[in-house]
TORROVEX-351286 format. One line per 3 residues: number of its first residue (from 0); their letters; for each residue y negated, z negated, x of N, C-alpha, C. Coordinates in nm, 4 decimals, decimal comma. Atoms other than C-alpha are relative to their C-alpha. Layout:
TORROVEX-351286
NUM> a> Y Z X Y Z X Y Z X  ...
This chain:
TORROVEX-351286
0> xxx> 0,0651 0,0266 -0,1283 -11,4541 -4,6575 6,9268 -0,0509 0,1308 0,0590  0,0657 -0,0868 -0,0989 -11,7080 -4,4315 7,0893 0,0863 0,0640 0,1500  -0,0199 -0,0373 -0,1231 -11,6439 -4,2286 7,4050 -0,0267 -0,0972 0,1268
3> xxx> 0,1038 0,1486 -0,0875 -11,9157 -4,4691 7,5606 0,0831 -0,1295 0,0443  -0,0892 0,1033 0,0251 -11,7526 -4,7524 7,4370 0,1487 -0,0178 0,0811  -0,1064 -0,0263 -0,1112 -11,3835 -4,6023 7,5677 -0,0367 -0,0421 0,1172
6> xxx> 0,0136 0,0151 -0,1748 -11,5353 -4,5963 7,9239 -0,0235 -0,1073 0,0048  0,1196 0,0741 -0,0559 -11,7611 -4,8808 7,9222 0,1716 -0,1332 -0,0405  -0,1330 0,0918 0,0276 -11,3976 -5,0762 7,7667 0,0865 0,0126 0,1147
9> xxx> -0,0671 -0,0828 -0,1111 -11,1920 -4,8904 8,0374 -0,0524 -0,0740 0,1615  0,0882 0,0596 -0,1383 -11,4410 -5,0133 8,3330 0,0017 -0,1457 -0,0020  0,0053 0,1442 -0,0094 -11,4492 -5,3732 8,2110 0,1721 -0,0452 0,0167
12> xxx> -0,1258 -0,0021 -0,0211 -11,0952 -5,3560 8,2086 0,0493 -0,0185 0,1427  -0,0402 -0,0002 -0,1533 -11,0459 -5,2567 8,5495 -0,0740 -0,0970 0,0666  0,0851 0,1345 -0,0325 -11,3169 -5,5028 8,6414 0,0764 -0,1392 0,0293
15> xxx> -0,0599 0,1706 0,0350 -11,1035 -5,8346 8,5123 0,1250 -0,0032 0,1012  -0,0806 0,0446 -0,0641 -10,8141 -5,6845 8,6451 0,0256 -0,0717 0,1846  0,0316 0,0375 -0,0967 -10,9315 -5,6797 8,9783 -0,0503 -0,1005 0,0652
18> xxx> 0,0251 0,1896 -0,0068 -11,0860 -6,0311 8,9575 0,0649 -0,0602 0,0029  -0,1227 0,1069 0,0223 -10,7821 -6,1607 8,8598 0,1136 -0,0380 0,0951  -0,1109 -0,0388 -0,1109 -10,5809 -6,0105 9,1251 -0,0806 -0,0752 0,1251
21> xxx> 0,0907 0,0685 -0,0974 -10,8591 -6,1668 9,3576 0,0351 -0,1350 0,0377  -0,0062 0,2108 0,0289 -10,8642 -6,5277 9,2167 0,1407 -0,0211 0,0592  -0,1387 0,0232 -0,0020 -10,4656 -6,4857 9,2189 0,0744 -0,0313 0,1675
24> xxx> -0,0298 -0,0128 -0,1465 -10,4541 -6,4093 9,5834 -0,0416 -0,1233 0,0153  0,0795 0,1092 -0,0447 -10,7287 -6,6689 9,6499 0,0929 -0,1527 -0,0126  -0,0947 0,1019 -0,0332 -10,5151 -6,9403 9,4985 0,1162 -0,0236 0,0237
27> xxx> -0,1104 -0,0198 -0,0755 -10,1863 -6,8082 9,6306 -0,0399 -0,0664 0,1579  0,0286 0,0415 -0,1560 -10,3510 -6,8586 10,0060 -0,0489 -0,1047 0,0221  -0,0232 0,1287 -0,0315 -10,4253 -7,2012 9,9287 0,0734 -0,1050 0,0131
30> xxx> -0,0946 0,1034 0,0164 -10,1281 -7,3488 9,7706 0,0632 0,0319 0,1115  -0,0905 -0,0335 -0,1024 -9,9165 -7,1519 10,0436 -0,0271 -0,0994 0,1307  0,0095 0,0801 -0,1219 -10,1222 -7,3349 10,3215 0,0093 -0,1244 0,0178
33> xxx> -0,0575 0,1097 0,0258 -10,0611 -7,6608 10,1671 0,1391 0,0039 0,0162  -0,1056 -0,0232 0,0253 -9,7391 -7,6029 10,1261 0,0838 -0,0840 0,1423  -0,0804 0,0495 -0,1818 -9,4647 -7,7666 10,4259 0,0390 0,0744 0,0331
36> xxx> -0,0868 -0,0730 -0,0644 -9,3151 -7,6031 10,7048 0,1511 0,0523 -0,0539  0,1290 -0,1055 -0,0557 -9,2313 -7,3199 10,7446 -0,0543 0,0806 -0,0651  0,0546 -0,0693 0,0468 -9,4259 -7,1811 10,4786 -0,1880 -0,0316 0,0381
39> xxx> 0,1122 0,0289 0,0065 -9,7627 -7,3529 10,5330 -0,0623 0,0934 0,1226  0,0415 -0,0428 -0,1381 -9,8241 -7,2011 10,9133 0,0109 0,1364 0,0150  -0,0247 -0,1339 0,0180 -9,7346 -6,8499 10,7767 -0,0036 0,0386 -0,1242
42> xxx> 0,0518 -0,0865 0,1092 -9,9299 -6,8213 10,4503 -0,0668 0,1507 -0,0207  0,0383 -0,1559 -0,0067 -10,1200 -6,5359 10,5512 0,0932 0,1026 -0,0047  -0,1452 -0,0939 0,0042 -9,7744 -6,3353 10,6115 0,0077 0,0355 -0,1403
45> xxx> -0,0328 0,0204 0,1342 -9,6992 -6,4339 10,2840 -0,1135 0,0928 -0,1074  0,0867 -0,0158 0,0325 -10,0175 -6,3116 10,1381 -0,0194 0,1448 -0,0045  0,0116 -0,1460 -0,0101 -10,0470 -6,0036 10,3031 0,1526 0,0809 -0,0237
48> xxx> -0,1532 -0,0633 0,0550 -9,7113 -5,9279 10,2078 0,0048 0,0088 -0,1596  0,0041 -0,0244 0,1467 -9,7755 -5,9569 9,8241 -0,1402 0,0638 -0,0541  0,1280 -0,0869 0,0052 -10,1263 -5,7623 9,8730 0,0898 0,1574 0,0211
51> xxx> -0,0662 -0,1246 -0,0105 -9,9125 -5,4684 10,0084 0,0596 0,0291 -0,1315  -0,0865 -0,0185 0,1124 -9,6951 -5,4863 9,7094 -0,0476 0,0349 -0,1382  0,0997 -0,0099 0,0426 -9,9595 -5,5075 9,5028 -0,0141 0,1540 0,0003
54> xxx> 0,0857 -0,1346 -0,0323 -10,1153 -5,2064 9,6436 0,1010 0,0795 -0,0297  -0,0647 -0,1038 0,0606 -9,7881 -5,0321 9,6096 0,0330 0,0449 -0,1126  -0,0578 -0,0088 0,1687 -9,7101 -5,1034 9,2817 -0,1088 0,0486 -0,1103
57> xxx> 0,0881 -0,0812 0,0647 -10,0357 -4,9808 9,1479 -0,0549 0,1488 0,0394  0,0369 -0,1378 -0,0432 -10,0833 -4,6435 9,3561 0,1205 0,0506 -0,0406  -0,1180 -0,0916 0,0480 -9,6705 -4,5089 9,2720 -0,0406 -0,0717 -0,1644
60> xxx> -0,0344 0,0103 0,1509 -9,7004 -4,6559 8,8955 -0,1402 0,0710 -0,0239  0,0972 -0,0949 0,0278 -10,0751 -4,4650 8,8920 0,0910 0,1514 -0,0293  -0,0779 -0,1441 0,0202 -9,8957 -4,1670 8,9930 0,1460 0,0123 -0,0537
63> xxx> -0,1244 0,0113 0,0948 -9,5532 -4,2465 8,8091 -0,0312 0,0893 -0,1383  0,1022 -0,0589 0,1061 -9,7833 -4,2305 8,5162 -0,0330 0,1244 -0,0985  -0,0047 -0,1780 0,0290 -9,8639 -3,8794 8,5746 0,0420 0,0983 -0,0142
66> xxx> -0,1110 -0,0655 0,0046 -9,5757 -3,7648 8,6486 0,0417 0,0177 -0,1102  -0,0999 -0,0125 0,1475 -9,3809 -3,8720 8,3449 -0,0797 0,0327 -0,1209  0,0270 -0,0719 0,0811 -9,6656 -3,7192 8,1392 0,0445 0,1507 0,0016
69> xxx> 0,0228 -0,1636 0,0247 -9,6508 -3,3418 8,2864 0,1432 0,0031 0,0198  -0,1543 -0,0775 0,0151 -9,2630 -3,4026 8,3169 0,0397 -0,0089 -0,1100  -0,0497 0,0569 0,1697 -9,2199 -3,5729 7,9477 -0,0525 0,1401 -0,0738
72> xxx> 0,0947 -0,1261 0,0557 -9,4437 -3,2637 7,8318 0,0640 0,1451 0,0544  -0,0577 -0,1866 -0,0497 -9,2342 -2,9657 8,0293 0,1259 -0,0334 -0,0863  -0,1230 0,0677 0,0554 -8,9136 -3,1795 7,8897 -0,0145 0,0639 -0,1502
75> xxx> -0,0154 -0,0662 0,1472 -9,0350 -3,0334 7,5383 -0,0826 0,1315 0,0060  0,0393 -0,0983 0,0294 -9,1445 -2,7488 7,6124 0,1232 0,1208 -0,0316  -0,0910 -0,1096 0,0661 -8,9684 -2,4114 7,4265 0,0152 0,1261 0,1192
78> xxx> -0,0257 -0,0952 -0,0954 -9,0078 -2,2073 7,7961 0,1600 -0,0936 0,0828  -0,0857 0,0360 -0,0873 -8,6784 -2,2173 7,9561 -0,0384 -0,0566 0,1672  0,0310 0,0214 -0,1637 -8,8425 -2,2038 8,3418 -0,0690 -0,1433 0,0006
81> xxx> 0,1097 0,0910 0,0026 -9,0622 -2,4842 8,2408 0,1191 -0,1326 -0,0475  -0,0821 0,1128 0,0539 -8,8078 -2,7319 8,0443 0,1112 -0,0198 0,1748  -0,1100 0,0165 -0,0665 -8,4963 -2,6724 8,2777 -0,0339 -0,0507 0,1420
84> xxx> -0,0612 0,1046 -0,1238 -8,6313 -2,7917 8,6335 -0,0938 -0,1193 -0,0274  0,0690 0,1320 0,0604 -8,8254 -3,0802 8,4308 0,1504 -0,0828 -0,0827  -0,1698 0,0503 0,0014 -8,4305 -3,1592 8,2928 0,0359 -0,0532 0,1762
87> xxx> -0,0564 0,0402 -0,1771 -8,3296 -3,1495 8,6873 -0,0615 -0,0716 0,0501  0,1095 0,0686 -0,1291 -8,6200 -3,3272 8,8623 0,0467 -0,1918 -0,0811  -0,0230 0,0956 0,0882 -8,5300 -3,6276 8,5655 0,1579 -0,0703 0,0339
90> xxx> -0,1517 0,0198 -0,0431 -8,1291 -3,6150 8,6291 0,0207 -0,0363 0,1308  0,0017 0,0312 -0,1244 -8,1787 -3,6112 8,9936 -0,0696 -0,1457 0,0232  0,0728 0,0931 -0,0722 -8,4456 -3,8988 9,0376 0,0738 -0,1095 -0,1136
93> xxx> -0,0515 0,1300 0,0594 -8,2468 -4,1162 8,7422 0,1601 -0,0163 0,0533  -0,1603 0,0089 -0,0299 -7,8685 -4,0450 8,9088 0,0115 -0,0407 0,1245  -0,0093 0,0066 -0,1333 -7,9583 -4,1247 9,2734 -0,0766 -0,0775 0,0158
96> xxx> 0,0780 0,1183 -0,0157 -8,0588 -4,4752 9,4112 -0,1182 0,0357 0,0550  0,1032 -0,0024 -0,0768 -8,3669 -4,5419 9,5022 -0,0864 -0,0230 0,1403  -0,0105 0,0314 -0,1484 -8,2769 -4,6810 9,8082 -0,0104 0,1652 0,0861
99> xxx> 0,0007 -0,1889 -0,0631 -8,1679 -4,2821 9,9069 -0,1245 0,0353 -0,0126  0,1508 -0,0280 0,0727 -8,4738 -4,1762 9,7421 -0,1240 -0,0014 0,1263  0,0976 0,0126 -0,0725 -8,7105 -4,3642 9,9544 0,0201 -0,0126 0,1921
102> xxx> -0,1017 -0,0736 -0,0898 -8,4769 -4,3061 10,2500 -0,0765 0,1161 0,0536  0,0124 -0,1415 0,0303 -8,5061 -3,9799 10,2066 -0,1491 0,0495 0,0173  0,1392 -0,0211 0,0080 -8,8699 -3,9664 10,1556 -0,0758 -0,0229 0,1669
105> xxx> 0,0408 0,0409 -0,1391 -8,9564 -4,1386 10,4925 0,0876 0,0585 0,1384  -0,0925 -0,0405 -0,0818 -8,6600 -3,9991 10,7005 0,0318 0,1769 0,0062  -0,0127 -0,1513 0,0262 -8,5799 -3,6471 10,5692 -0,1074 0,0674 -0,0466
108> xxx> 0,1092 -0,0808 0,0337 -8,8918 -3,5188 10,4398 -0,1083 0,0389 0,1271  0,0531 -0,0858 -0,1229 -9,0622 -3,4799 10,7830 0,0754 0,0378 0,1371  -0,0614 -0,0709 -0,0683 -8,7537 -3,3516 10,9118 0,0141 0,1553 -0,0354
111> xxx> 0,0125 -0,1280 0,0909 -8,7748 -3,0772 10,6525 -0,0589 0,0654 0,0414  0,1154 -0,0688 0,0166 -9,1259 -3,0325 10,6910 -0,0619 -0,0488 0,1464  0,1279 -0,0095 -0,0847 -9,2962 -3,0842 11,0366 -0,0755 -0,0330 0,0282
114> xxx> 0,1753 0,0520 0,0106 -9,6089 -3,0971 10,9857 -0,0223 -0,0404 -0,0830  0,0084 0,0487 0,0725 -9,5630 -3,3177 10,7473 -0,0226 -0,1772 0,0376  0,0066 0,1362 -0,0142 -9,6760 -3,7093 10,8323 -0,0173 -0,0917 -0,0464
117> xxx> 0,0511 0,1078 0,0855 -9,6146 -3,9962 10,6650 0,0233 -0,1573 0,0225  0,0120 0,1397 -0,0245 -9,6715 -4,3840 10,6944 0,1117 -0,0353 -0,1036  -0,0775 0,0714 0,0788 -9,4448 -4,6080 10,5710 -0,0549 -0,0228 -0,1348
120> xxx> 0,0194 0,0840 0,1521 -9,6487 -4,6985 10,2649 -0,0433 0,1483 -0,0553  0,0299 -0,1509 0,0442 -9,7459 -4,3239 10,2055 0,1658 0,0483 -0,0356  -0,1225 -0,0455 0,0470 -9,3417 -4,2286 10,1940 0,0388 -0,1105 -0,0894
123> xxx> -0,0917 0,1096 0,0707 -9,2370 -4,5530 10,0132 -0,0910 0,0120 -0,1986  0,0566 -0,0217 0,1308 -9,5201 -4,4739 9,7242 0,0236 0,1065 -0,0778  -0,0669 -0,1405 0,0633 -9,4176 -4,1009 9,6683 0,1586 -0,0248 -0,0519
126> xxx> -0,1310 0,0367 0,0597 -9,0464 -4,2352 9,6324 -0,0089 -0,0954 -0,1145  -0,0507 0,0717 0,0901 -9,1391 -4,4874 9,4190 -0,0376 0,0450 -0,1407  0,0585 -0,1000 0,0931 -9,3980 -4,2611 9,2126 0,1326 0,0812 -0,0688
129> xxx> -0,0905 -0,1117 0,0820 -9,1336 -3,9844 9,1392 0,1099 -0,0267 -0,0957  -0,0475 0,0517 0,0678 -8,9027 -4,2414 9,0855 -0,0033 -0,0532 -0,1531  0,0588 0,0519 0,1061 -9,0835 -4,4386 8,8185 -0,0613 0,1318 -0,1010
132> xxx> 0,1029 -0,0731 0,0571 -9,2362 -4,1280 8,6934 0,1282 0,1048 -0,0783  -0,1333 -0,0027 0,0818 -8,8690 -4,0014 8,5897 0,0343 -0,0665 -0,0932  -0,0974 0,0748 0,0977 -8,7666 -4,2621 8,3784 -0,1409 -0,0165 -0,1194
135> xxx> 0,1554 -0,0216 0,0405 -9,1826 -4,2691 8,2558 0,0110 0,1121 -0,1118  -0,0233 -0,1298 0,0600 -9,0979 -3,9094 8,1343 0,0864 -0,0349 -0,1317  -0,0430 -0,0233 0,1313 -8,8264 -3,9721 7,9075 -0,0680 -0,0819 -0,1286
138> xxx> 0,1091 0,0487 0,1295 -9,0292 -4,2709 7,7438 -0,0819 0,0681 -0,0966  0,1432 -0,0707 0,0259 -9,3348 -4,0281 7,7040 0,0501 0,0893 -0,0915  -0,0926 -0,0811 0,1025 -9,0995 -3,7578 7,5348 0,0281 -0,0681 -0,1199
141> xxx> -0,0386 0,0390 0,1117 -8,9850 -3,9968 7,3072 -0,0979 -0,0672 -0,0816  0,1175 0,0292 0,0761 -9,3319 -4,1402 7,2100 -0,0249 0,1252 -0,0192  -0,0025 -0,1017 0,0843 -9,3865 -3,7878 7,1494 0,0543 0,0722 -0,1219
144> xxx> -0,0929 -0,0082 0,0803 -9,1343 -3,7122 6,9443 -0,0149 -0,1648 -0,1447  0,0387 0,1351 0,0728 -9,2144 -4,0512 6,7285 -0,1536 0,0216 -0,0373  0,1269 -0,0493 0,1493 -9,5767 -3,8979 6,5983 0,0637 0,0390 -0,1036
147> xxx> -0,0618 -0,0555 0,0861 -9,5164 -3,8012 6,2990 -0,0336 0,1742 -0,0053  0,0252 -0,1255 -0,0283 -9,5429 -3,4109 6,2713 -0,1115 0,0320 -0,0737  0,1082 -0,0753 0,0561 -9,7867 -3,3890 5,9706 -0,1224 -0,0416 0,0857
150> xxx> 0,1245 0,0388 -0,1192 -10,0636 -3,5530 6,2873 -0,0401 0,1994 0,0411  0,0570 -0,0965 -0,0907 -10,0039 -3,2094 6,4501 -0,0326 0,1132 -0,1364  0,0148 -0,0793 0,1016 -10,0139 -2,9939 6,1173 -0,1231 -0,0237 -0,0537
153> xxx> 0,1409 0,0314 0,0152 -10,3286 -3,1734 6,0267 -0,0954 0,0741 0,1182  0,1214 -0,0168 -0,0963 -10,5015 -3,0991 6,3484 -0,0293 0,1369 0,0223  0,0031 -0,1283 -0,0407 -10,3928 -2,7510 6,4046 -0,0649 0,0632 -0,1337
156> xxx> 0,0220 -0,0742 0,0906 -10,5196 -2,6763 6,0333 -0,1806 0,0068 -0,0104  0,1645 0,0101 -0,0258 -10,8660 -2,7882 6,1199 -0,0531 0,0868 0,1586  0,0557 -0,1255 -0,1138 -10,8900 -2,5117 6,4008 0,0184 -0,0713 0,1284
159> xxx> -0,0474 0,0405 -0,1688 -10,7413 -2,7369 6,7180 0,0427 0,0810 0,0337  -0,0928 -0,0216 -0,0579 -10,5500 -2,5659 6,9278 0,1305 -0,0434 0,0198  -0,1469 0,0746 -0,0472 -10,1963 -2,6301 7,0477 -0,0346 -0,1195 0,1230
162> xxx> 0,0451 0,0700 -0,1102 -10,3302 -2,7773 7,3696 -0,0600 -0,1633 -0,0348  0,0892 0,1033 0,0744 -10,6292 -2,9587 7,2134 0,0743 -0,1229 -0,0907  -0,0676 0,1298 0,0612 -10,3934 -3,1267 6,9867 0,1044 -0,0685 0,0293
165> xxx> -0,0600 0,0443 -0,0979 -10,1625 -3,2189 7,2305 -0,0411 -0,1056 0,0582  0,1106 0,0974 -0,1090 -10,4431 -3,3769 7,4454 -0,0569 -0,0978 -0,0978  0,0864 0,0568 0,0186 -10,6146 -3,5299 7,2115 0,0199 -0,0638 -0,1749
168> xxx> -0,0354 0,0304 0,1003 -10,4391 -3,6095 6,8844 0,1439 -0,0678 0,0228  -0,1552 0,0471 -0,0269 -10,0445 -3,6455 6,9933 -0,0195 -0,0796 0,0973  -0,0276 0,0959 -0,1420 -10,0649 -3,7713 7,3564 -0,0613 -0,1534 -0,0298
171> xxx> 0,0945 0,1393 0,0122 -10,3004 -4,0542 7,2794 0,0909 -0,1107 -0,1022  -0,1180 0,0675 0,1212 -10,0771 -4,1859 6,9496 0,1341 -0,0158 0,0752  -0,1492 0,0287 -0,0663 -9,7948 -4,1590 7,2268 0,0456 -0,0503 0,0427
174> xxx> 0,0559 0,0666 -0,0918 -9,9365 -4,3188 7,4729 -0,0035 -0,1569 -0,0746  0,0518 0,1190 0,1141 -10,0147 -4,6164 7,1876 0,1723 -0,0707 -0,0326  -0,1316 0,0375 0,0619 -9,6702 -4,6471 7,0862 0,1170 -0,0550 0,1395
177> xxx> -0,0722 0,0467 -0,1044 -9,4973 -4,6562 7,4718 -0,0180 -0,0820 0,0662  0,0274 0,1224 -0,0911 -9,6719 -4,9110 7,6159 0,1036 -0,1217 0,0183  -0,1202 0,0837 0,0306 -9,4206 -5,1636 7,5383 0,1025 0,0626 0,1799
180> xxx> -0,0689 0,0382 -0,0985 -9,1920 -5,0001 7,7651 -0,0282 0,0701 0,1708  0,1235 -0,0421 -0,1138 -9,4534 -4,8091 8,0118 -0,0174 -0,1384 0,0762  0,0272 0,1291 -0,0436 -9,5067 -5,1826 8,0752 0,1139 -0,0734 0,0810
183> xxx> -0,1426 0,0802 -0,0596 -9,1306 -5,3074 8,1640 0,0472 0,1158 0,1097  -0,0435 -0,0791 -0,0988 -9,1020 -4,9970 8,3723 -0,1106 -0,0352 0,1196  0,1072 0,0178 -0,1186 -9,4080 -5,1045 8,5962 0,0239 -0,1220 0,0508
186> xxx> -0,0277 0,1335 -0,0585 -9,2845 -5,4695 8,6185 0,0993 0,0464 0,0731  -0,1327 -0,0217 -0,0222 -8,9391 -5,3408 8,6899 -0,0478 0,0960 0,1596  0,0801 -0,1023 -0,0879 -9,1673 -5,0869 8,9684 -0,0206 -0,1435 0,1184
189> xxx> 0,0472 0,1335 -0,0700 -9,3146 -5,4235 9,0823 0,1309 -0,0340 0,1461  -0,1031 0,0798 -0,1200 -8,9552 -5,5842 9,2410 0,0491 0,1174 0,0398  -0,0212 -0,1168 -0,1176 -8,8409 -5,2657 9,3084 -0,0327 0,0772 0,1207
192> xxx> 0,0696 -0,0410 -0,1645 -9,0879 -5,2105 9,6191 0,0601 -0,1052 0,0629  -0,0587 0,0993 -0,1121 -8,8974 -5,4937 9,7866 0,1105 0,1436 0,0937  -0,0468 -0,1497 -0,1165 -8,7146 -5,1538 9,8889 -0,0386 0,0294 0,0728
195> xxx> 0,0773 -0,0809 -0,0882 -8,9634 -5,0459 10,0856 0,0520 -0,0347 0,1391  -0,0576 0,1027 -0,1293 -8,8560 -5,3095 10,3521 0,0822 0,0926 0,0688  -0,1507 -0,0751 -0,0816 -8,5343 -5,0756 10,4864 -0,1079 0,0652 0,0786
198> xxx> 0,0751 -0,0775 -0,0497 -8,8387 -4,8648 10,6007 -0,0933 -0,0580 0,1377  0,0663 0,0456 -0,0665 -9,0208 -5,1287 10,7734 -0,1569 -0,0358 -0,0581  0,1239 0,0015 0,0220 -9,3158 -5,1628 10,5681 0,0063 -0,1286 -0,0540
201> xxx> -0,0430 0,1496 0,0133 -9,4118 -5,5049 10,5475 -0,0617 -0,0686 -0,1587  0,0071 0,0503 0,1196 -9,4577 -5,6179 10,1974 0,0563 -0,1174 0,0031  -0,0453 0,2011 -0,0281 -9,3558 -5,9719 10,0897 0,1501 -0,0252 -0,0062
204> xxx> -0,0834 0,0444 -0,0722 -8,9945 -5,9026 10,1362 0,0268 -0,0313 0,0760  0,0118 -0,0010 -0,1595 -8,9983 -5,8205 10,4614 -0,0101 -0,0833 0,0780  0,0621 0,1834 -0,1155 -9,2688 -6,1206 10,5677 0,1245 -0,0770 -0,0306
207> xxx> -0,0757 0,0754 0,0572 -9,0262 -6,3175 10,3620 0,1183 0,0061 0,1503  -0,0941 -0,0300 -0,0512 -8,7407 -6,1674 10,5848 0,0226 -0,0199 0,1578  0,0895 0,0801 -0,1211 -8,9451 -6,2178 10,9017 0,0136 -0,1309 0,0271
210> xxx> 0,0371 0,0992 -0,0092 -9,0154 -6,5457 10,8243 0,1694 -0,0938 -0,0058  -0,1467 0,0520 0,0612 -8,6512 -6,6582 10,7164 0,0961 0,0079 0,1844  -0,0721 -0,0505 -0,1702 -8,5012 -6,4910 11,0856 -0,0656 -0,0936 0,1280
213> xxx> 0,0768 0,0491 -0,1487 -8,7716 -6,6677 11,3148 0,0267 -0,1737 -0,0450  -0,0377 0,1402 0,0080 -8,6889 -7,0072 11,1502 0,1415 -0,0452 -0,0537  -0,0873 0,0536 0,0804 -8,3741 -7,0194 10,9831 0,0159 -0,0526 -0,1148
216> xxx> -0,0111 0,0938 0,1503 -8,4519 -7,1851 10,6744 -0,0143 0,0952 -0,1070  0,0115 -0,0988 0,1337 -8,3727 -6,9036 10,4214 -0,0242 -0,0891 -0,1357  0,0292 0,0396 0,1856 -8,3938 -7,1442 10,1017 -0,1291 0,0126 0,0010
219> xxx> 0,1138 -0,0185 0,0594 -8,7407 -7,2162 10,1316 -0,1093 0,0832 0,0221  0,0732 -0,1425 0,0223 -8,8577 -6,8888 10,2070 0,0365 0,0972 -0,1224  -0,0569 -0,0791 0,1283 -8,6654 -6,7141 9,9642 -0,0257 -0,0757 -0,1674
222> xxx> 0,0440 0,0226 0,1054 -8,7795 -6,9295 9,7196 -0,1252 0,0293 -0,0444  0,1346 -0,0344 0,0134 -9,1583 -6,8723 9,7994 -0,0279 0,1916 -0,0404  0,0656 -0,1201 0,0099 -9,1322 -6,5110 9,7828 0,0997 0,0175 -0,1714
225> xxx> -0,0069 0,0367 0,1582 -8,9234 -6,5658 9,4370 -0,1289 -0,0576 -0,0509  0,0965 0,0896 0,1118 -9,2253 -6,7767 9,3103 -0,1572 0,1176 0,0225  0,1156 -0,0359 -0,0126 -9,5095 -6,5732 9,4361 0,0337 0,1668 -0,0453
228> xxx> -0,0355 -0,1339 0,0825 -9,3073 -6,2486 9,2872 -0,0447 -0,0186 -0,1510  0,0187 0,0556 0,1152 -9,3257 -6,4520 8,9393 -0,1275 0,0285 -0,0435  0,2164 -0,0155 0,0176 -9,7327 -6,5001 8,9912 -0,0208 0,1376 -0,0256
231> xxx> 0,0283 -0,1210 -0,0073 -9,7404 -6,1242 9,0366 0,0793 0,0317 -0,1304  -0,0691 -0,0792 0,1097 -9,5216 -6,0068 8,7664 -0,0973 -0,0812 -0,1301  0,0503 0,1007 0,1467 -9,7036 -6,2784 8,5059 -0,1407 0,0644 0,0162
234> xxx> 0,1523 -0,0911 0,0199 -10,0329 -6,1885 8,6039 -0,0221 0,1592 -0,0561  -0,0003 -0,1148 0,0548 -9,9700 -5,8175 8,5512 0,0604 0,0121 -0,1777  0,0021 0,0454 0,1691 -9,8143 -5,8838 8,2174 -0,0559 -0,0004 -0,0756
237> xxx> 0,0611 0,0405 0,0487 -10,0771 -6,0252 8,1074 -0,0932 0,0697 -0,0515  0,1029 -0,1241 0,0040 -10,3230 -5,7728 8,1664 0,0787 0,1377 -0,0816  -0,0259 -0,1193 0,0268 -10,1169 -5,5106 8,0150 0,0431 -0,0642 -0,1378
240> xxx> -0,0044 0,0672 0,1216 -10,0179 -5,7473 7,7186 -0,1394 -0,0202 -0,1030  0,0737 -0,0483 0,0447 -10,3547 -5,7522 7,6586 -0,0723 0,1273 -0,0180  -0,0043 -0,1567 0,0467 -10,3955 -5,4134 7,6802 0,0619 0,0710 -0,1282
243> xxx> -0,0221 -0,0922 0,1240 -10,1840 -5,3105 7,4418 -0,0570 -0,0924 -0,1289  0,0531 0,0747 0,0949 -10,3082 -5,5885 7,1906 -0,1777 0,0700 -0,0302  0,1792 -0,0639 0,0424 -10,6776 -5,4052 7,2344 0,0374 0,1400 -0,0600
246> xxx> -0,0160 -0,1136 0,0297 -10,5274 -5,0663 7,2262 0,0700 0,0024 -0,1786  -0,0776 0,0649 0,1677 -10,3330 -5,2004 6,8443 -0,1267 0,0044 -0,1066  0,1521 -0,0223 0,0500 -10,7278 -5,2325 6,7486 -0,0915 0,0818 -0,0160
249> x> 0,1345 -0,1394 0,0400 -10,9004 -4,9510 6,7493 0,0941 0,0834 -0,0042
């Protein structure tokens, strides 16, 4: 596959997903308003509570992402300064809940810092980023470690670089091989923003939590935001199930 091709695959990609996530909403906010009291009279809640979630779960697993490349990548590197606080930043964000975490992020970080301001969905995405982007790392290490070595002995003998064949021979074959669980860490990302809630940010626990307090009837709220978690986790699945089934192809 072309460069071209890459992008022009890459763009249609993001395209569907975003359609899908559209339609998904679209017929989430109908069945919901069908639905009986008291979910029908507070679909929108509902709605905009699994749009937030949404939104979070694709801006911290973007930057998760990134993380657990340049930390999976210091994690093997042969400089002590460079490996050892890419060991610590890994031990710390996998030994300490995430509840603290995002705590921490919204509460203590602009006590630290000052002039530092952040929204509830701005601290709850950096906690969940660093989070996810820890456990991201060791995956990424270990799809590294799982090329085979004559890849990099080949590349470096044809005048790559170390870098170059890093970027553009290893990472990519690494990348190919982790998806699998790159994928169960982003679902697993998914229910884990129901955290965010302690913070106040209203995602579809929250409404859920809202909605459950102003009427009393916890079953059949707590079931709707169980079922409309499902929609979200299946739909994303899907898209990344087919992802790696395209990425298996070329």
């Amino acid at each position: 596959m072309s460069k071209r091709q890459s992008t022009s695959w890459i763009i249609a990609f993001v395209g569907a997903g975003a359609v899908g996530f559209y339609a998904l909403f679209y017929v989430l906010s109908f069945l919901l308003q069908k639905a009986p009291e008291p979910i029908g009279s507070r679909a929108d809640l509902f709605v905009e509570g699994a749009q937030t979630t949404l939104s979070l779960t694709l801006y911290a697993g973007s930057a998760g992402l990134l993380v657990g490349v340049v930390v999976g990548l210091a994690k093997l590197s042969k400089i002590s300064f460079i490996r050892y606080p890419a060991e610590f930043f890994v031990w710390l964000l996998r030994g300490t809940p995430l509840l603290v975490q995002i705590l921490f992020a919204y509460n203590a970080l602009p006590a630290l810092f000052p002039e530092l301001s952040l929204s509830e969905f701005a601290a709850a995405a950096i906690a969940l980023a660093l989070n996810v982007g820890a456990y991201n790392a060791e995956v990424i290490r270990a799809g590294i470690l799982a090329v085979p070595k004559g890849q990099t002995e080949a590349a470096l003998s044809v005048g790559l670089s170390k870098i170059q064949t890093m970027c553009f021979v290893v990472l990519p074959q690494a990348l190919r091989i982790v998806i699998p669980p790159l994928v169960n860490n982003l679902v697993a990302l998914l229910k884990d923003s129901s955290l965010a809630s302690v913070i106040g940010l209203l995602e579809l626990t929250l409404a859920g939590n809202r909605i459950s307090s102003e009427t009393f009837l916890p079953v059949p709220v707590l079931t709707t935001i169980a079922i409309v978690y499902l929609c979200l986790t299946t739909t994303l699945t899907t898209f990344t199930d087919y992802l790696e089934r395209k990425l298996k192809t070329t």
